[in-house]
LOLUM-449096 format. One line per 3 residues: number of its first residue (from 1); their letters; for each residue y, x, z of N, C-alpha, C. Coordinates in pm, 1 decimal. Atoms other than C-alpha are relative to their C-alpha. Layout:
BEGIN
NUM	A	Y,X,Z,Y,X,Z,Y,X,Z ~ ...
***
This chain:
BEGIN
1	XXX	-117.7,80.8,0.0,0.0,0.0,0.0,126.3,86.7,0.0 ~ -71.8,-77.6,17.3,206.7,259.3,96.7,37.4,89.0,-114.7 ~ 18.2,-43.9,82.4,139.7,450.8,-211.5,60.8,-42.3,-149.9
4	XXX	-88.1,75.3,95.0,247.5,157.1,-445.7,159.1,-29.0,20.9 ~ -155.8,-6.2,-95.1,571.7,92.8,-241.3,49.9,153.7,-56.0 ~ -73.8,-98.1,-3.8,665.2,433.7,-309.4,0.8,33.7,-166.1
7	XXX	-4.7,4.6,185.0,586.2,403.7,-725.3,104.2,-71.1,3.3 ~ -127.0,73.6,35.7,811.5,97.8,-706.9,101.3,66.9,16.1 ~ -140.6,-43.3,1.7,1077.7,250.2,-572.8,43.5,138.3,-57.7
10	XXX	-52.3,-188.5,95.1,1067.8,638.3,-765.0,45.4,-119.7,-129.6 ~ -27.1,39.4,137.3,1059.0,348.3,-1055.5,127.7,-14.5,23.3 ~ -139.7,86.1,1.3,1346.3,162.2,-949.7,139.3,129.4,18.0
13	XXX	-82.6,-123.4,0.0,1566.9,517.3,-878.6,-19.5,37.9,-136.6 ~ 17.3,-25.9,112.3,1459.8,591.1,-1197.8,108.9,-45.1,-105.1 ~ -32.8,78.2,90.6,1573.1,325.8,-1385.9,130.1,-8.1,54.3
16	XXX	-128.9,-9.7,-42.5,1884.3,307.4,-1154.5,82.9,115.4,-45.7 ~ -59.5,-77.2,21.7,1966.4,627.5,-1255.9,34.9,7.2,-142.0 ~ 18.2,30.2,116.8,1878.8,575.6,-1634.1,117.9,-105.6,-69.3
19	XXX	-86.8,95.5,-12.8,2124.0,275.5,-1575.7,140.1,76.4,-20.1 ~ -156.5,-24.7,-14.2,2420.0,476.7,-1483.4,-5.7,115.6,-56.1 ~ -67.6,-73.3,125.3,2419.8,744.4,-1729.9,-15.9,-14.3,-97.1
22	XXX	-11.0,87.3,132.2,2614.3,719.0,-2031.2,-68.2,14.4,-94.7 ~ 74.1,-22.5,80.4,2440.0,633.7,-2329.8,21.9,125.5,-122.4 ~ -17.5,-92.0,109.2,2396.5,920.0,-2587.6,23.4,-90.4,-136.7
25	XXX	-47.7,38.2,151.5,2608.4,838.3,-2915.7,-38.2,94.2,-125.1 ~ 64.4,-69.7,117.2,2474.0,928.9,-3263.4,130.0,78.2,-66.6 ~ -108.3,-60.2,53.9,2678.0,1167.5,-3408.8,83.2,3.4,-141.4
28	XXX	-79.9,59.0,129.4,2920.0,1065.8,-3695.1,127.8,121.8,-76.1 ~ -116.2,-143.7,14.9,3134.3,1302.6,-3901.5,110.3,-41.0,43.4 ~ -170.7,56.5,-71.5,3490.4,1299.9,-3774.5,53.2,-96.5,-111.5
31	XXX	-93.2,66.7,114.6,3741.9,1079.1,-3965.3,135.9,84.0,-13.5 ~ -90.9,-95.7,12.9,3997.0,1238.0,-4135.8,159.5,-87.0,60.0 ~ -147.5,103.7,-29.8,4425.7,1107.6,-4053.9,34.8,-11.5,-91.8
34	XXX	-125.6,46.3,122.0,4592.7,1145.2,-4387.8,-105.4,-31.1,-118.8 ~ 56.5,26.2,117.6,4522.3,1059.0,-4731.7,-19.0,73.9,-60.4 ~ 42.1,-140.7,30.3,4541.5,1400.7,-4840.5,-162.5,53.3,51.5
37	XXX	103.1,-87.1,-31.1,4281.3,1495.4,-4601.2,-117.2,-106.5,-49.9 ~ 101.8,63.0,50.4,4047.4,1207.3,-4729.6,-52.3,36.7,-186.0 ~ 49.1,-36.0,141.3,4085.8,1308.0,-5110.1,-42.4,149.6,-29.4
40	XXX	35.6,-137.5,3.6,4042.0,1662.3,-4988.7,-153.0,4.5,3.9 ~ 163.1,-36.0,-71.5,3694.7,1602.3,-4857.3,-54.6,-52.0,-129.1 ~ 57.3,19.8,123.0,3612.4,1399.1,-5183.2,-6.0,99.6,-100.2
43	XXX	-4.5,-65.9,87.2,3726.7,1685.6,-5418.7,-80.8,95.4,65.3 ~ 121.9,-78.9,-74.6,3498.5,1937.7,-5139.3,-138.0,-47.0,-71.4 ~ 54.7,83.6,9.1,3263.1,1679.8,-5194.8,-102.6,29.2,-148.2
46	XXX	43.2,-5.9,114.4,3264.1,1680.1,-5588.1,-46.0,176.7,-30.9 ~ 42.0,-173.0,49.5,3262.0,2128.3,-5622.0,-89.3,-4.0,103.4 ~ 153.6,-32.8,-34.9,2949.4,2120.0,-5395.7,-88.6,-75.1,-111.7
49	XXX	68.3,65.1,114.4,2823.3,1862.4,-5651.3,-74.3,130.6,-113.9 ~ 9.1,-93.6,107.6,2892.0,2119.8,-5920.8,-115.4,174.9,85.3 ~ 58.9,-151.6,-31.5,2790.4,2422.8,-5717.4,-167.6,-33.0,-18.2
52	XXX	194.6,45.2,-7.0,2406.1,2262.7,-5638.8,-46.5,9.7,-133.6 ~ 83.9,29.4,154.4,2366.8,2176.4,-5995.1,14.5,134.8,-123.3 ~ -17.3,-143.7,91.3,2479.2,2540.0,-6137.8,-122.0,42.9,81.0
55	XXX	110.2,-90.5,-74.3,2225.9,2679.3,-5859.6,-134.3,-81.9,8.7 ~ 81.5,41.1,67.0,1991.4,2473.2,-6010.6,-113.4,-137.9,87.5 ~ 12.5,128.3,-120.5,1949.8,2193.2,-5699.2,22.1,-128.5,-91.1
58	XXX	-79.5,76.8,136.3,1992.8,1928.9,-5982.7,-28.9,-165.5,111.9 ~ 43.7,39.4,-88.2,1785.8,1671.0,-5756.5,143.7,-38.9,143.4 ~ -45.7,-21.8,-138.7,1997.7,1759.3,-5442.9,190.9,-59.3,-71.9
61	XXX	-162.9,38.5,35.2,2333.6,1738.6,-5651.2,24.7,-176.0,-47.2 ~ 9.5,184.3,62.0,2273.2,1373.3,-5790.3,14.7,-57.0,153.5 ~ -17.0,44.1,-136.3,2221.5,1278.3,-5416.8,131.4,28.7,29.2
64	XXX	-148.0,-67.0,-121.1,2543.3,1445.4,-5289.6,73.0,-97.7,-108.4 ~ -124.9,35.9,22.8,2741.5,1319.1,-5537.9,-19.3,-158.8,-25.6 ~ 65.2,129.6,-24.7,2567.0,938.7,-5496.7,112.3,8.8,124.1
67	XXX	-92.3,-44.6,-167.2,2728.3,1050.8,-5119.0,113.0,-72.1,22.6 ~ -180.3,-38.4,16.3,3068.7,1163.7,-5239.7,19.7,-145.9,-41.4 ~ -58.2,166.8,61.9,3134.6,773.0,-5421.1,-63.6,-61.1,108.2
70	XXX	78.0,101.5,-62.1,2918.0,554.8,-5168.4,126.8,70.7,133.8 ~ -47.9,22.5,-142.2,3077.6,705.5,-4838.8,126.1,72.0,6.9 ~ -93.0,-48.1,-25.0,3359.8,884.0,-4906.8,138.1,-92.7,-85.7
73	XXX	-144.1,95.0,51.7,3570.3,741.8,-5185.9,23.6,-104.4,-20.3 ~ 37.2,64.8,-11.0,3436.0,438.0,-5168.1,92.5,-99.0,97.4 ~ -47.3,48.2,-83.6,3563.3,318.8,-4850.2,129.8,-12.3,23.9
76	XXX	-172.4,-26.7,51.5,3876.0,442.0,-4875.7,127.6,33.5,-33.9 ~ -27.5,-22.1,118.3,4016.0,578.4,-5161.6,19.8,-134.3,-100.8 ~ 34.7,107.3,156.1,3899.7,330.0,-5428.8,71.9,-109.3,72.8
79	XXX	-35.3,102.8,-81.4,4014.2,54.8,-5163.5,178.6,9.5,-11.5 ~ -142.4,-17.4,41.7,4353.8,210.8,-5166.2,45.8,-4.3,-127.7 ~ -11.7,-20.0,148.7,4363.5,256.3,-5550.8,-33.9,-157.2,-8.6
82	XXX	-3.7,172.6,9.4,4270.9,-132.6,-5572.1,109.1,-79.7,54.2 ~ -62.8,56.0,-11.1,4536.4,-207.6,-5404.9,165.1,19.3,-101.5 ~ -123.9,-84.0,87.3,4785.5,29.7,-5613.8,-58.0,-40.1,-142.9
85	XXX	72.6,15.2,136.1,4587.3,-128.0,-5950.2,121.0,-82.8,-14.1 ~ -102.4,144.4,73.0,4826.0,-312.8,-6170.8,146.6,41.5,12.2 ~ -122.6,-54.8,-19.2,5150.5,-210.3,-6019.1,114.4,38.2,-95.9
88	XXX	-63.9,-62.5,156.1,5447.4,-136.5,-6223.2,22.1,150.9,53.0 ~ 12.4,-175.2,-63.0,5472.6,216.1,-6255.6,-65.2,83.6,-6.9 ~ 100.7,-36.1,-65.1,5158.1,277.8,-6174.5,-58.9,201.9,-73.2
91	XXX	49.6,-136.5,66.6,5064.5,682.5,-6305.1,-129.0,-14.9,33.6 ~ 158.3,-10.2,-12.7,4710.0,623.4,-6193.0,-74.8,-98.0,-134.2 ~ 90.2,105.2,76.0,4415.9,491.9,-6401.8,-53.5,-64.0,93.2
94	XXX	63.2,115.9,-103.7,4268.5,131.1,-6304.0,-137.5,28.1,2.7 ~ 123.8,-23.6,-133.6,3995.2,150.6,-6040.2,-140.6,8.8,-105.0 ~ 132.0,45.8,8.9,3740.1,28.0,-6294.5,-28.4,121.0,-97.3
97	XXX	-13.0,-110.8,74.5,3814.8,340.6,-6509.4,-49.0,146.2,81.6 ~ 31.7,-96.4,-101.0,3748.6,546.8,-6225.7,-165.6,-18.7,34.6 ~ 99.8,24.0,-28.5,3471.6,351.3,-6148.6,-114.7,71.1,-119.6
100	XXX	88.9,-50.3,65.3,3312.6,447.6,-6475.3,-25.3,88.9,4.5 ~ 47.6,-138.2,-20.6,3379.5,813.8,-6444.3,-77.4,74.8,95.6 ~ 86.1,-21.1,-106.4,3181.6,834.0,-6134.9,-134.4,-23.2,-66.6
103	XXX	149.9,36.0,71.4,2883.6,673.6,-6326.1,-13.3,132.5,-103.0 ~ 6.1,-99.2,137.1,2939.4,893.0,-6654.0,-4.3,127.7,63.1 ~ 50.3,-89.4,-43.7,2909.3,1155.6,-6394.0,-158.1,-0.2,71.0
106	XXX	140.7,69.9,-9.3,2591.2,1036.2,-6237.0,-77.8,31.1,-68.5 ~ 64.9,12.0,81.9,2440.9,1000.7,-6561.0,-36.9,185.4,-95.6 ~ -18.3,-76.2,12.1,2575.2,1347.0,-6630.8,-135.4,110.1,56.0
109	XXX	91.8,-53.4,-85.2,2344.8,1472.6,-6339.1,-144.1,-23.2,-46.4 ~ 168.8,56.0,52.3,2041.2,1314.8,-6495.5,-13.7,70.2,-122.9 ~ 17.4,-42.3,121.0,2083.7,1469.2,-6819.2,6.9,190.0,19.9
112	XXX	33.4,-150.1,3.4,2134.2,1842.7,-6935.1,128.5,35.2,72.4 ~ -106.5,-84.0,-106.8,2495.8,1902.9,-6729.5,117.7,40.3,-89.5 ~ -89.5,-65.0,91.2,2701.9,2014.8,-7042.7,126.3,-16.5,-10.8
115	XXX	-167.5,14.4,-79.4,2974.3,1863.0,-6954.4,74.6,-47.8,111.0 ~ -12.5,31.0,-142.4,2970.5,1844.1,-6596.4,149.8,68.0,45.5 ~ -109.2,-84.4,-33.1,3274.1,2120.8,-6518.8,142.4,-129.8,-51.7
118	XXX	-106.9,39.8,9.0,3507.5,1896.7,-6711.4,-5.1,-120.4,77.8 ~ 28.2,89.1,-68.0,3395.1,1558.6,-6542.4,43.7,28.9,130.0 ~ -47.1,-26.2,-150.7,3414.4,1722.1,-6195.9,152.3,31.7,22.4
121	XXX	-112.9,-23.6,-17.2,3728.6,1820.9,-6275.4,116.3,-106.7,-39.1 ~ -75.4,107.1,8.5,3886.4,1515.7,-6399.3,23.4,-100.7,171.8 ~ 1.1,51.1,-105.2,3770.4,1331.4,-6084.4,71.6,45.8,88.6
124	XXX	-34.5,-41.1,-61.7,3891.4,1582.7,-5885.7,130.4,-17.4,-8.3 ~ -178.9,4.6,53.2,4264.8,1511.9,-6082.4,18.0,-131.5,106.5 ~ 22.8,164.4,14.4,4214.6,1139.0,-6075.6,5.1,9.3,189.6
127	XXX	-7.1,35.1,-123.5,4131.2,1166.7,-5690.0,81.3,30.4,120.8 ~ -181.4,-31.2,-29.1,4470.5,1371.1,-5574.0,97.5,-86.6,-61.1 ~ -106.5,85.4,9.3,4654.8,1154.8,-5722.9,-14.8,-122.3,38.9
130	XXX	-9.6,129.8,-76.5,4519.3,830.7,-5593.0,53.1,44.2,130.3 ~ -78.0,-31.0,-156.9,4594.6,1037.8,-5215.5,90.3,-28.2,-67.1 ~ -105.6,2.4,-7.8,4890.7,1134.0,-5356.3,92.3,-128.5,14.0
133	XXX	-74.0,149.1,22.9,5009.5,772.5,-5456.7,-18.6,-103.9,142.7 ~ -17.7,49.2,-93.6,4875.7,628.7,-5166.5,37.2,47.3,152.4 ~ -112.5,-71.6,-142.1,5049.3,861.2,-4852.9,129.7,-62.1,-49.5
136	XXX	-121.8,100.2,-38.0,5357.8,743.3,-5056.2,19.3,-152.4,26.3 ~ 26.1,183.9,-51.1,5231.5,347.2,-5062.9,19.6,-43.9,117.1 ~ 51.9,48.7,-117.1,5105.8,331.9,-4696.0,1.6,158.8,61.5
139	XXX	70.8,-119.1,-37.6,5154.6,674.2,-4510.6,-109.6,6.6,38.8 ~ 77.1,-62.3,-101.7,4885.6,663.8,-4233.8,-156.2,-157.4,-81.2 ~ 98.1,90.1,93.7,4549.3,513.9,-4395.3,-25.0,-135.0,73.5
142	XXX	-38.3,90.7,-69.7,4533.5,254.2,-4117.4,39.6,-113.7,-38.2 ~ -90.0,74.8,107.9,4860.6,120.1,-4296.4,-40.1,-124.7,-88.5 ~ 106.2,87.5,177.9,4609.2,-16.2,-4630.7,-64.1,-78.0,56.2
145	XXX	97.9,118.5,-5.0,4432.4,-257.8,-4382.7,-122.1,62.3,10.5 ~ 95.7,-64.2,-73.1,4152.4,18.4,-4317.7,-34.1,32.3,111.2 ~ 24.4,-80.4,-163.3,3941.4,157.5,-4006.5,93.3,67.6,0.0
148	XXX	-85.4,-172.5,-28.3,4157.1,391.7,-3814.1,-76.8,55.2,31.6 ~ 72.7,-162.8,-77.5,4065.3,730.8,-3762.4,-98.3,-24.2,141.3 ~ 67.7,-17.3,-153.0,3835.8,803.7,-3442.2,131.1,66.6,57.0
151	XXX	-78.1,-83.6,-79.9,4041.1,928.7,-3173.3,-71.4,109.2,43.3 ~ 106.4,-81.5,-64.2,3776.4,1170.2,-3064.5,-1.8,121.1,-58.2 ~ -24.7,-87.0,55.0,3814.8,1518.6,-3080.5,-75.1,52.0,-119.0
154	XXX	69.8,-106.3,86.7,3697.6,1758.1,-3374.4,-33.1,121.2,36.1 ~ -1.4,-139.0,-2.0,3535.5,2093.0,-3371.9,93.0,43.7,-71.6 ~ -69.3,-38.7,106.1,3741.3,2137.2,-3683.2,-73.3,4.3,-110.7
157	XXX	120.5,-76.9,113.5,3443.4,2133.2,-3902.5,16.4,-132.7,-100.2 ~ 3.7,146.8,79.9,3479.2,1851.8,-4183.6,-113.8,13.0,-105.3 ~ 101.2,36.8,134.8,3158.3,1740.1,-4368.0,7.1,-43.0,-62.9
160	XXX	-25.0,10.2,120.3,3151.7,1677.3,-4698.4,-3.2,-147.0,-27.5 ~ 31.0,157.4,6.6,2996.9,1325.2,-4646.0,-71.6,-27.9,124.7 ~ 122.9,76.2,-73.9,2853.0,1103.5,-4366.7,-150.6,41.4,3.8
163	XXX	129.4,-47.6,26.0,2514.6,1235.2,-4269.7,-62.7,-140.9,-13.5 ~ 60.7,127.7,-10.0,2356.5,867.8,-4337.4,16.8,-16.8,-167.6 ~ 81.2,-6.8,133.9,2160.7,756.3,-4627.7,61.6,-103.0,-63.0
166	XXX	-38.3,125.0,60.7,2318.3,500.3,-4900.2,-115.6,-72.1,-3.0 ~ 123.5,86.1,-41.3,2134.9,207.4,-4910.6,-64.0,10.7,-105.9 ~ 102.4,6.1,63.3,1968.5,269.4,-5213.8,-93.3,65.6,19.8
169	XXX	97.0,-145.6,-72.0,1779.2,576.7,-5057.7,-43.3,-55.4,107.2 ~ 86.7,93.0,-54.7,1661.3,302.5,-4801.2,-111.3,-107.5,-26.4 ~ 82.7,65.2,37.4,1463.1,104.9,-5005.6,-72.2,-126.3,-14.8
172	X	-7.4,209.3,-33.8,1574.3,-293.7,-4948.9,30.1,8.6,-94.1
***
C-alpha cells in the first residue's frame, strides 16, 4: 500500500512539474522588418537556386526554389505587388506576369538549365523593385494588412526559407 501511495505521488510531482514548465516552441526562421529585407532573402533565396543547380543538386534546386515562391514571396511580396497591380504609374509588371516567371523558372529546373542565369536574374530585378515600390506604398510590412514581424530576438542568421515543407511535398 505504501509502495503504491508513493508511485501516485512521484506521478503526481511529476506531472506537476511537467505542468509548470514552459512548453518547448518549434523553431521558426525569424521574420524579417522591412521590405528590403524580405526581397533580400527572396533574391538569397533565388542565387542558392542557381548555385545548387550549377553544382549539379538539380533535384535539391527545384525544391528550394518551390521554397523561395511558396514561403517567401508568396506571402508577402506577391501580396504587396497585388495590391500595387493596376495603379497608375505603376513601373512594376502585373503579379500574374510574375507569377508566370516563377513557373517558366520551375520548368526551367526540370529541363536542361540554359537559360536559368537570365531567369534568376530577372526575378531577382522584378523582386527589388516590388520591395522597392512597396517600402514607398506602406513603409513597415505590417502597414499592407500583413503578419507583423516576431518580436523575438535573432541570432542574426537569416534563412533563406522557412524550414517547413510546401504542401505539395506533403502529399494531401
Amino acid at each position: 500500500m505504501y509502495a503504491s501511495a508513493a508511485i501516485v505521488l512521484e506521478s503526481m510531482l511529476t506531472f506537476t512539474l511537467l505542468a509548470c514548465s514552459e512548453p518547448q516552441q518549434a523553431t521558426l526562421a525569424p521574420e524579417t522588418h522591412t521590405w528590403k529585407d524580405e526581397g533580400e532573402l527572396v533574391v538569397e533565396g533565388l542565387e542558392e537556386v542557381e548555385r545548387l543547380w550549377k553544382a549539379g543538386n538539380k533535384d535539391a534546386s527545384r525544391v528550394l526554389a518551390e521554397r523561395v515562391y511558396t514561403e517567401r514571396w508568396e506571402p508577402r511580396l506577391e501580396e504587396a505587388a497585388r495590391r500595387m497591380d493596376g495603379t497608375a504609374g505603376s513601373p512594376l509588371p502585373p503579379v500574374v506576369e510574375i507569377e508566370f516567371a516563377y513557373s517558366l523558372l520551375l520548368v526551367e529546373l526540370e529541363g536542361n538549365g540554359r537559360d536559368l542565369e537570365r531567369k534568376v536574374h530577372d526575378l531577382e530585378e522584378t523582386t527589388r523593385a516590388v520591395a522597392d515600390a512597396a517600402a514607398r506604398s506602406f513603409p513597415p510590412p505590417e502597414s499592407a494588412g500583413l503578419p507583423a514581424p516576431s518580436a523575438a530576438a535573432s541570432d542574426g542568421s537569416h534563412p533563406i526559407v522557412p524550414d517547413l515543407k510546401p504542401a505539395w511535398e506533403q502529399g494531401g
